[in-house]
FIZALUM-994376 format. One record per residue: y, x, z of N, C-alpha, C in turn; residue in three letters. Coordinates in pm, whole numbers, plus 50000, padded with zeros to 5 digits. Layout:
N
- n_Y,n_X,n_Z,ca_Y,ca_X,ca_Z,c_Y,c_X,c_Z,residu
- Y,X,Z,Y,X,Z,Y,X,Z,ala
...
This chain:
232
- n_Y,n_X,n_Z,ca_Y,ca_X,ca_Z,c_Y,c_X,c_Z,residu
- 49879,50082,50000,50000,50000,50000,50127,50086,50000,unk
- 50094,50207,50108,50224,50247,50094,50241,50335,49914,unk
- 50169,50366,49891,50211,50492,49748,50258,50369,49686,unk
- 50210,50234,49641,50236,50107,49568,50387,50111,49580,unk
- 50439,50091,49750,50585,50073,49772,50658,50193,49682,unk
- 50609,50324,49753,50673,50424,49696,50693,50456,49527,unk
- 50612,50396,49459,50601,50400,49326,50713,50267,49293,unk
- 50690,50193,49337,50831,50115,49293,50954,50126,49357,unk
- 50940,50204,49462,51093,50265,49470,51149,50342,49418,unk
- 51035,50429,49343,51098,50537,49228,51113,50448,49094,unk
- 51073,50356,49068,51093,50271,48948,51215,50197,48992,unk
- 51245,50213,49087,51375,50090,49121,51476,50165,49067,unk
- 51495,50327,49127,51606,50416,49148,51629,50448,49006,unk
- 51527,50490,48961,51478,50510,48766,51584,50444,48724,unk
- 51581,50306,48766,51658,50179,48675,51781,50192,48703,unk
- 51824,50206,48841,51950,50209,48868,52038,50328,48801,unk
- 51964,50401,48796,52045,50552,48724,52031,50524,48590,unk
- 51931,50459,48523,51985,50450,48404,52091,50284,48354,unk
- 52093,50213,48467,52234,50158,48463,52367,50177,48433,unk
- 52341,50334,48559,52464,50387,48574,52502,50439,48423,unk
- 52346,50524,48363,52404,50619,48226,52462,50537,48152,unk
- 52378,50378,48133,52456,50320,47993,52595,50289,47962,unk
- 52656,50345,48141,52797,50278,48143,52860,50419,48134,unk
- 52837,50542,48084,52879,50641,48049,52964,50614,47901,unk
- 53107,50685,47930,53126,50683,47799,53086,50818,47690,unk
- 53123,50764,47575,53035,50856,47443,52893,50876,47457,unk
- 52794,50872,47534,52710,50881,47571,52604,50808,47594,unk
- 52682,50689,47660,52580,50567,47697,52492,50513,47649,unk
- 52525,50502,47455,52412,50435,47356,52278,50537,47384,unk
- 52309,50644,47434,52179,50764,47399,52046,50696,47546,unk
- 52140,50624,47650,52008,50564,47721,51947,50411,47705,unk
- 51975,50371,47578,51912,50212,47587,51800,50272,47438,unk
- 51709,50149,47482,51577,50133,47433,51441,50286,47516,unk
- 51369,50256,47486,51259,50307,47533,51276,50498,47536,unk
- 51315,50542,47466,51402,50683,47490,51476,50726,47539,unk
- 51593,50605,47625,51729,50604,47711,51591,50599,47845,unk
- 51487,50513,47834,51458,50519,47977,51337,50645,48008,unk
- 51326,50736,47909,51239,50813,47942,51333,50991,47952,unk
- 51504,50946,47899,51537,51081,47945,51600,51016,48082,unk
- 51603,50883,48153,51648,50875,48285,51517,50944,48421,unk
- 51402,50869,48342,51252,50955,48420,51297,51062,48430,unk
- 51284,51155,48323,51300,51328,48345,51385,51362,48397,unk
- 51551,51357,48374,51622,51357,48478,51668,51307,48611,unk
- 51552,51176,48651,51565,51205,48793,51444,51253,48885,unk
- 51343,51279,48792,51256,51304,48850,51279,51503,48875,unk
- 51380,51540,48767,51459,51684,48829,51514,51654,48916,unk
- 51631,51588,48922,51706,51547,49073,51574,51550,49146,unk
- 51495,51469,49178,51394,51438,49318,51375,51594,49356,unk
- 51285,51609,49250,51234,51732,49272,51312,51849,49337,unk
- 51450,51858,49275,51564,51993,49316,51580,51966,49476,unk
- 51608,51788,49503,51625,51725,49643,51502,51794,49749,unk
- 51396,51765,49721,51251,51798,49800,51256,51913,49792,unk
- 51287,52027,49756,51310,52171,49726,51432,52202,49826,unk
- 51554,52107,49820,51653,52159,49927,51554,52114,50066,unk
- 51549,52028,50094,51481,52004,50217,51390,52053,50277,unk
- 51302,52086,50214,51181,52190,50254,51271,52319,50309,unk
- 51382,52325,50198,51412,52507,50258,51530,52488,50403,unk
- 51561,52342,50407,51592,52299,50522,51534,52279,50671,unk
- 51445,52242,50631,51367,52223,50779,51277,52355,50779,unk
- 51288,52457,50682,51221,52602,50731,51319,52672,50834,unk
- 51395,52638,50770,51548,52764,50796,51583,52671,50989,unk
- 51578,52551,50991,51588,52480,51106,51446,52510,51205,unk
- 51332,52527,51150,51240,52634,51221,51245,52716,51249,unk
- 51264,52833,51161,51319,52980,51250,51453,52973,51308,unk
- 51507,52896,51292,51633,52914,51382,51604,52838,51486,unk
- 51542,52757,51545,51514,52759,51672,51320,52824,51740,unk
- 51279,52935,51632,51234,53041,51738,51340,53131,51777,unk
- 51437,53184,51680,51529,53299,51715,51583,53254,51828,unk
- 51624,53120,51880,51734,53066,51994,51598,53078,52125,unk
- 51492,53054,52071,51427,53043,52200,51431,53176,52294,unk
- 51426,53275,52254,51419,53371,52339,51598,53474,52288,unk
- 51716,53468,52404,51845,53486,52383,51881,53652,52402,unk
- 51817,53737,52308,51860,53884,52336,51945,53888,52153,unk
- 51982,54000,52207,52046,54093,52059,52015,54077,51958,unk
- 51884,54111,51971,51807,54138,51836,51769,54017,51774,unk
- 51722,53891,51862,51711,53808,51838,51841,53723,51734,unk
- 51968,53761,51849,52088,53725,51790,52134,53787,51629,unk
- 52067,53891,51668,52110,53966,51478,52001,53917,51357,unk
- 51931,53875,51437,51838,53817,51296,51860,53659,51296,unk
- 51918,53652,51349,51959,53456,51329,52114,53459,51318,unk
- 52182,53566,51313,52279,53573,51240,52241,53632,51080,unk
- 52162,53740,51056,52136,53730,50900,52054,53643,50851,unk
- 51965,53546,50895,51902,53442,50808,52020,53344,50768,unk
- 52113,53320,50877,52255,53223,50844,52320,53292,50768,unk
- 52336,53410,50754,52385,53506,50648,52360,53417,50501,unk
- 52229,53486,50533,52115,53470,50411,52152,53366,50271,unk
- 52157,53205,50412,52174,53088,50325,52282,53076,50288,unk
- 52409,53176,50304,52549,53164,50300,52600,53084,50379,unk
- 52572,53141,50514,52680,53012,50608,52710,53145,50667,unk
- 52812,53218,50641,52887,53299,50764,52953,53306,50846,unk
- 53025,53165,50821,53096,53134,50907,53030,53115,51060,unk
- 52911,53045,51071,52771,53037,51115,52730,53161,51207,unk
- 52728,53240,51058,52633,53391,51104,52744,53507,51163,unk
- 52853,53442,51185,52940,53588,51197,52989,53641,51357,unk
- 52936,53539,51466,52923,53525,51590,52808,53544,51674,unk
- 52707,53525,51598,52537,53519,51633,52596,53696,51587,unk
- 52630,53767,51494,52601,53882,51416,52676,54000,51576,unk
- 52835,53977,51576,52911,53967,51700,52848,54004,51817,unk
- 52769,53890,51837,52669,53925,51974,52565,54039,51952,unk
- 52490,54042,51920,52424,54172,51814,52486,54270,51813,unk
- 52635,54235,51762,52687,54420,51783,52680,54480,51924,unk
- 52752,54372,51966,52778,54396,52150,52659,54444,52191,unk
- 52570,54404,52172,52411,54445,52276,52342,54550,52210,unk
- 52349,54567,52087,52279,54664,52016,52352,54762,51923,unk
- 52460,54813,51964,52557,54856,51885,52514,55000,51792,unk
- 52449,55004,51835,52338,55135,51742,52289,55123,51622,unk
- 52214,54978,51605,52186,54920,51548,52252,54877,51389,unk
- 52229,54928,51298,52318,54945,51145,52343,54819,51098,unk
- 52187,54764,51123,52152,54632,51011,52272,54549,51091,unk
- 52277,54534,51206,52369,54420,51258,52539,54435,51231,unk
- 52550,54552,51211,52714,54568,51180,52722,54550,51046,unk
- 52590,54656,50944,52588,54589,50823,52640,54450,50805,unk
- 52570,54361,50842,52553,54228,50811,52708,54179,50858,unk
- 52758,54216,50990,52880,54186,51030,52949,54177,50910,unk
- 52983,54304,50843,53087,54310,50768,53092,54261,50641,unk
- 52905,54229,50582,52919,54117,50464,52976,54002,50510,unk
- 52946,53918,50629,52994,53792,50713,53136,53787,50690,unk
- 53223,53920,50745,53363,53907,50750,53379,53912,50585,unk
- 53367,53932,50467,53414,53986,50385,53397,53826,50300,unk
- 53243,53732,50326,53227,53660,50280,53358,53508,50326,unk
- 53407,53535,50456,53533,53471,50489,53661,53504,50468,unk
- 53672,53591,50367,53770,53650,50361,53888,53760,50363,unk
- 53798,53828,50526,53854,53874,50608,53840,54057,50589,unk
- 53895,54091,50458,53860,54211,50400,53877,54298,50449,unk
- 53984,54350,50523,53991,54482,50529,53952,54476,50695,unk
- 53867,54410,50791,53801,54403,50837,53666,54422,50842,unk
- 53572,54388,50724,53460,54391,50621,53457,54549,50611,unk
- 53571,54598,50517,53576,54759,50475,53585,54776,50585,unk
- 53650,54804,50675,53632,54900,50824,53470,54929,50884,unk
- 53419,54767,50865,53282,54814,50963,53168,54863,50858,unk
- 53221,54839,50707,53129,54883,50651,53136,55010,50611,unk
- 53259,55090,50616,53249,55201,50593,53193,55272,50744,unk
- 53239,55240,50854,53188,55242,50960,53036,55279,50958,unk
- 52989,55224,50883,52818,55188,50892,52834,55334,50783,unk
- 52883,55349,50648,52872,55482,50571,52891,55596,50632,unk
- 53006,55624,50740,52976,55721,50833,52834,55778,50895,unk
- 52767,55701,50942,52649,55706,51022,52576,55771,50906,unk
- 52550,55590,50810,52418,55645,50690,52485,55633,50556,unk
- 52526,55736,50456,52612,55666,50340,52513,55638,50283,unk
- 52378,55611,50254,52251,55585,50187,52213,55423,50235,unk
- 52300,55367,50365,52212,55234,50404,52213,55129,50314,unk
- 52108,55079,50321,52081,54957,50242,52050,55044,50069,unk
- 51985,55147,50055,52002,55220,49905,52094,55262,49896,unk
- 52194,55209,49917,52341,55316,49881,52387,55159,49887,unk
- 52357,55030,49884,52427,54913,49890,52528,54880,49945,unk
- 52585,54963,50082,52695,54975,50136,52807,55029,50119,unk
- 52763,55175,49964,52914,55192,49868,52914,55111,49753,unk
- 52851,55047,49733,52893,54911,49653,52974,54816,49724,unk
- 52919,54767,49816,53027,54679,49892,53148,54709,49900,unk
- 53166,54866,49945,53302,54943,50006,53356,54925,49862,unk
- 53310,54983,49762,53402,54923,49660,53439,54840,49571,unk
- 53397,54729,49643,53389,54574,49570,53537,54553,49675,unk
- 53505,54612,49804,53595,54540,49940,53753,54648,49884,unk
- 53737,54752,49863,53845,54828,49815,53942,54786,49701,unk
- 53859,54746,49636,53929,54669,49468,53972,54537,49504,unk
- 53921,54459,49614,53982,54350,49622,54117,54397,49719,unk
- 54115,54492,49778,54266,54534,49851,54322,54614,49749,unk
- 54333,54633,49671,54390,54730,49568,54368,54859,49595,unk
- 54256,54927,49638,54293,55079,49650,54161,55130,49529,unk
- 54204,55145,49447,54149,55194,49345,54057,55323,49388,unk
- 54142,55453,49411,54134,55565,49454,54018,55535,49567,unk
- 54056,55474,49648,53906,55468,49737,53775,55397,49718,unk
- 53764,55285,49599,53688,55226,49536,53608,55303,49484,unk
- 53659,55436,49379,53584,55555,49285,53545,55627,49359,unk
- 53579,55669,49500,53533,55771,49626,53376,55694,49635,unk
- 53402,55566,49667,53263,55538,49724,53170,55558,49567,unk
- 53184,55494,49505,53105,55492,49363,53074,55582,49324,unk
- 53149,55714,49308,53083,55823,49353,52964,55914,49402,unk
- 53008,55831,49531,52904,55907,49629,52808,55801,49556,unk
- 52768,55666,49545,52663,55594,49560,52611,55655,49405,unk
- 52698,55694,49296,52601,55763,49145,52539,55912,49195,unk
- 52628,55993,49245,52554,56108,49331,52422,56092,49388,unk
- 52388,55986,49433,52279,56006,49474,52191,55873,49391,unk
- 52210,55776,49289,52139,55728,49262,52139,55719,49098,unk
- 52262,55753,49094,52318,55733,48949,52380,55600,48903,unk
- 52454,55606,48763,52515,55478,48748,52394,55377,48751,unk
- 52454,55244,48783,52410,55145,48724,52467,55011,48701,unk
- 52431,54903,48629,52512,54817,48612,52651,54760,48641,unk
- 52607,54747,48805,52727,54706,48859,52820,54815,48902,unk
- 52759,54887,48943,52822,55080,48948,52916,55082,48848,unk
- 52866,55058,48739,52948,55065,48598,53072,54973,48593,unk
- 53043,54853,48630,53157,54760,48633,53263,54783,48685,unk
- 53186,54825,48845,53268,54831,48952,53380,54927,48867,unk
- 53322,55024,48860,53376,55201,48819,53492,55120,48668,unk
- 53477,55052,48607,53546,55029,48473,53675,54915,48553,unk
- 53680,54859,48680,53747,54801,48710,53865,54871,48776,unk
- 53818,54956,48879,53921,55082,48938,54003,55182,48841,unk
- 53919,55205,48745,53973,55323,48655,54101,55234,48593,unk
- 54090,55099,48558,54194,54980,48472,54331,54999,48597,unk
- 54262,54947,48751,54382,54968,48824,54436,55125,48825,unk
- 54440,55170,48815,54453,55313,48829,54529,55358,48729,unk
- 54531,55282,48596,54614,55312,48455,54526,55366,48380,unk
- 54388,55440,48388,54316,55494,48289,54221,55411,48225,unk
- 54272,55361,48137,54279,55253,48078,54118,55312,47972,unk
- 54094,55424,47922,54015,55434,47768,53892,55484,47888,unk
- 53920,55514,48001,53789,55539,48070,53760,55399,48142,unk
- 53825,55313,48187,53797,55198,48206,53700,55156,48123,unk
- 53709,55131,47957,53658,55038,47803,53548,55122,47844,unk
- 53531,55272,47817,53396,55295,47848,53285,55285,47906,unk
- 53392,55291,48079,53284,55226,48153,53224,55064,48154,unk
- 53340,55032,48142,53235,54885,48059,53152,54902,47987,unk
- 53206,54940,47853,53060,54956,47723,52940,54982,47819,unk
- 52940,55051,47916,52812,55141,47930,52738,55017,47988,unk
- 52802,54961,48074,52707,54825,48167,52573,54786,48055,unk
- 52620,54742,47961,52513,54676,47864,52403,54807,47823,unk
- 52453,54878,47801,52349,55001,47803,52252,55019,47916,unk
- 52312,55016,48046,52263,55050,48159,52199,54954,48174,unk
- 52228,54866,48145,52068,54702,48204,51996,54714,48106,unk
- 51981,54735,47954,51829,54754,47910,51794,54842,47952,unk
- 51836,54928,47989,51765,55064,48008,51708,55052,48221,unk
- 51775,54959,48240,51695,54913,48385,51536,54850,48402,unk
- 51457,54851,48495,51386,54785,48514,51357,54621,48482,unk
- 51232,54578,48474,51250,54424,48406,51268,54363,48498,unk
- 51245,54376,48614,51277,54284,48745,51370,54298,48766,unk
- 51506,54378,48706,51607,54371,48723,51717,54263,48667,unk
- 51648,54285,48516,51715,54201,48395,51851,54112,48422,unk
- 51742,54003,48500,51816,53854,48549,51960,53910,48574,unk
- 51895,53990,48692,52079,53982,48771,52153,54070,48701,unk
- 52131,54146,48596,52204,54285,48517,52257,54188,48405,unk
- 52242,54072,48404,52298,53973,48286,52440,53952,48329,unk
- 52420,53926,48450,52584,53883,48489,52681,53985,48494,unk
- 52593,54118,48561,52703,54224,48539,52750,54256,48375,unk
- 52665,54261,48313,52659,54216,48158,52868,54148,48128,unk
- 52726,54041,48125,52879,53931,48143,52979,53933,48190,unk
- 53001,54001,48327,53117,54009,48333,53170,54135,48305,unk
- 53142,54267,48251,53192,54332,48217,53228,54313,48051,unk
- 53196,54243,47995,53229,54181,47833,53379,54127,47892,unk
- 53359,54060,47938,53495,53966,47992,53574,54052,48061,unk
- 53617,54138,48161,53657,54224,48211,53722,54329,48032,unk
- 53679,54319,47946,53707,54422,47821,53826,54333,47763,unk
- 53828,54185,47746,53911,54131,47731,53998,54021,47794,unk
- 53968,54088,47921,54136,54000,47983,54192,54126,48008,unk
């Protein structure tokens, strides 16, 4: 009985959304007759599906966050500030992270994370302090991921000159790569060197085929935005 109900509540909702489409303008003729109601199926049966996909990763993330609360130390606090990280709530994660520093101040990953938190609110040249902070200690933490940041956090304050310091150090020891490249073609533009800027762009697209395939995906956007970066 119950799947019966449930099957006509998805036939109910079916209908109602494709109500809604026919009252679309330019568009609307494309959902009447037997083809209007089979692209309303597929597209809401994506909606359902994307819905049951947020929720699941909802009530996970609402699971480990109350083992992390059950037992109230540092460490505890720094890893339930980076899972809130994680999902992008920093606002969230940037107090749980806070406490963490206080108790475990030794501790990299937690200041790390601090200063993505502050940087993701805004709060930049706060962000650059603890993250260069953290490059003092290890300029290698996170892979070298922490002179990327420093000069993502540098270029958004305008200091060019200290943007190419970190980028630098992070090709020194790993070599260019994609976003390396971007980064590096964005500072050189503020800076006035304008024909080493174009280059370092060109190179981005070079540098992602020539990356790993598990890389690809995300070397598209640096891609992309260094095409765009050539002409604004």
């Amino acid at each position: 009985m119950r799947s019966v109900l449930r099957l006509a509540g998805y036939f109910l909702l079916v209908f109602a959304l494709l109500a809604i489409l026919r009252q679309l303008p330019w568009i609307g003729g494309l959902f009447r007759g037997l083809l209007g109601f089979w692209i309303a199926v597929i597209l809401f049966s994506a909606f359902a599906a994307r819905m049951s996909q947020v929720l699941i990763v909802r009530r996970r993330l609402q699971a480990q966050m109350r083992a992390l609360e059950g037992v109230d130390s540092p460490h505890n606090r720094g890893k339930l500030g980076s899972l809130l990280l994680a999902h992008g709530r920093a606002r969230a994660a940037l107090p749980q992270l806070e406490r963490a520093v206080a108790g475990e101040p030794e501790t990299l990953e937690w200041r790390y994370r601090r200063g993505l938190a502050l940087a993701q609110l805004g709060r930049t040249h706060e962000a650059e302090r603890e993250l260069a902070a953290v490059a003092e200690v290890d300029e290698e933490y996170g892979y070298g991921s922490v002179q990327l940041q420093l000069a993502r956090l540098r270029l958004e304050a305008g200091d060019g000159e200290g943007a190419l310091a970190a980028l630098d150090r992070f090709e020194a020891n790993h070599g260019p790569n994609p976003e390396s490249a971007y980064r590096r073609g964005l500072a050189l533009r503020k800076l006035g060197r304008r024909e080493e800027a174009r280059a370092s762009l060109r190179s981005v697209s070079r540098l992602a085929r020539g990356a790993a395939h598990f890389q690809r995906q995300q070397n598209r956007g640096w891609v992309l935005r260094a095409l765009l970066a050539r002409w604004v």
